[in-house]
N, C-alpha and C positions, 0 to 999 in steps of 0.2 A: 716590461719596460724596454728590454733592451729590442722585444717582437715590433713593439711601434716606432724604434727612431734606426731598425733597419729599413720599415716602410717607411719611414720620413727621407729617408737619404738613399732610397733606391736608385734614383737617376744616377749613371755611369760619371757624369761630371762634377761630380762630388768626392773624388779619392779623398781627400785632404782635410776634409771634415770628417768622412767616416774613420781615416786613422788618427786622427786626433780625438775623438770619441773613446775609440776601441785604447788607446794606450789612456784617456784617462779613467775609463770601467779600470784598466788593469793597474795603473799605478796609483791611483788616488782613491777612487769610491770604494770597489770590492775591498784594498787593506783596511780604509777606515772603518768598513762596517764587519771586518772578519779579520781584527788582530789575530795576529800569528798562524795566521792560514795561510798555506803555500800559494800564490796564485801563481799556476801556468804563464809559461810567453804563450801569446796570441796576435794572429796578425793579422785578423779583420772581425767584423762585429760578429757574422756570423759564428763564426768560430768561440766569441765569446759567450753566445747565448747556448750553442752546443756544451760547450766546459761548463757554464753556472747547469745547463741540466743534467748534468752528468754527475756532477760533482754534488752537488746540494742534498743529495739522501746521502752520501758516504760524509760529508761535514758532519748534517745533520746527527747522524748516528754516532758521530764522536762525539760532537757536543754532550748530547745523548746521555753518554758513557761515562764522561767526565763529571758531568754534575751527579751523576748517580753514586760515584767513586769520590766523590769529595762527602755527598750526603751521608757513605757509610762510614767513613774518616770523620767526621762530625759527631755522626751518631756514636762510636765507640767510646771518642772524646769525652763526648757529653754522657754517656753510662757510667764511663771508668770514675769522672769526675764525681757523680750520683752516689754510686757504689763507697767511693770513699769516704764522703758525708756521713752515708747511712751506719757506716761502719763505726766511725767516730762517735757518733750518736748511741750505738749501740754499747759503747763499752764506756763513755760519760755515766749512760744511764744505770749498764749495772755495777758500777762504781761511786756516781753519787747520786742517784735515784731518780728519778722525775725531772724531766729538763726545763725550765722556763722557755718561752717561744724565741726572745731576745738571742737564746743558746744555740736555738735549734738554726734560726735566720741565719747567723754570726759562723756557725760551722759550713752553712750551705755556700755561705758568698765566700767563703775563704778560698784563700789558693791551694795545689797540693801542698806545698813546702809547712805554709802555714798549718795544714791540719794535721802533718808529719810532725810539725815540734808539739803542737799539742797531744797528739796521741805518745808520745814520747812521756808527757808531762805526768799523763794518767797514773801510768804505773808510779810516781813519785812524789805526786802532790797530796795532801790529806782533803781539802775544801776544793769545789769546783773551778771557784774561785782563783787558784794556782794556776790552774793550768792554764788559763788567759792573762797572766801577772805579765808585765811588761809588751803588749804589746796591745 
C-alpha cells in the first residue's frame, strides 16, 4: 500500500500531500490497526514503508508470543479448574457412591469457591444431598 501511493505522489510538487499522508499512516491508521504498538516518528512515506518493513516480523513475533503466553495462562486455568472438579467428584463418590449426571454437570459449572464449601461439606454431611443444602 504504502509501495503504490509513494508511486502515486512521486512528482517533486507534492511535498504537502505526501506529508500529510506520511503523518496520517503514522498518527491515525498504523495506531488503529496496531493498539498499543510503539509507532516511530517518521518524516516521509519512504521512511514509513522502510519502518512497517522492518518492524512487521519483530511485531509479528510478539504478537506471536503473546497469544501463546496467554494460551498457556488459559490452559493452566482451565486444567487447575478440571483437576478440581475431578477431585470433588472423586471423594463425593467414595463417600456417597455413584454420582447422578445432574452431580457431576453441577460440580463442573461451579466456581472454585463454590466447590471449596462443598468439598468442605463432604467430611460433614451424612446424604449427598447436604452438601449442596443451601445453595
Amino acid at each position: 500500500m504504502v509501495g503504490h501511493l509513494i508511486e502515486w505522489l512521486r512528482e517533486p510538487e507534492l511535498p504537502q500531500i505526501k506529508r500529510a499522508f506520511t503523518e496520517w499512516l503514522q498518527r491515525v491508521l498504523l495506531p488503529g490497526r496496531m493498539p498499543g504498538v510503539a509507532i516511530p516518528e517518521v518524516d516521509d512515506l519512504g521512511e514509513v514503508r522502510e519502518m512497517l518493513a522492518n518492524r512487521v516480523r519483530e511485531w509479528t513475533r510478539s504478537w506471536v508470543e503473546q497469544g501463546m503466553q496467554q494460551g498457556r495462562e488459559q490452559g493452566r486455568e482451565q486444567g487447575l479448574q478440571q483437576g478440581e472438579a475431578l477431585f470433588l467428584m472423586r471423594l463425593l463418590e467414595k463417600r456417597y457412591g455413584e454420582l447422578p449426571a445432574f452431580v457431576r454437570e453441577r460440580v463442573e459449572a461451579a466456581s472454585q469457591e463454590q466447590r471449596l464449601c462443598w468439598a468442605s461439606r463432604v467430611f460433614t454431611s451424612d446424604a449427598l444431598e447436604e452438601v449442596f443444602e443451601d445453595d
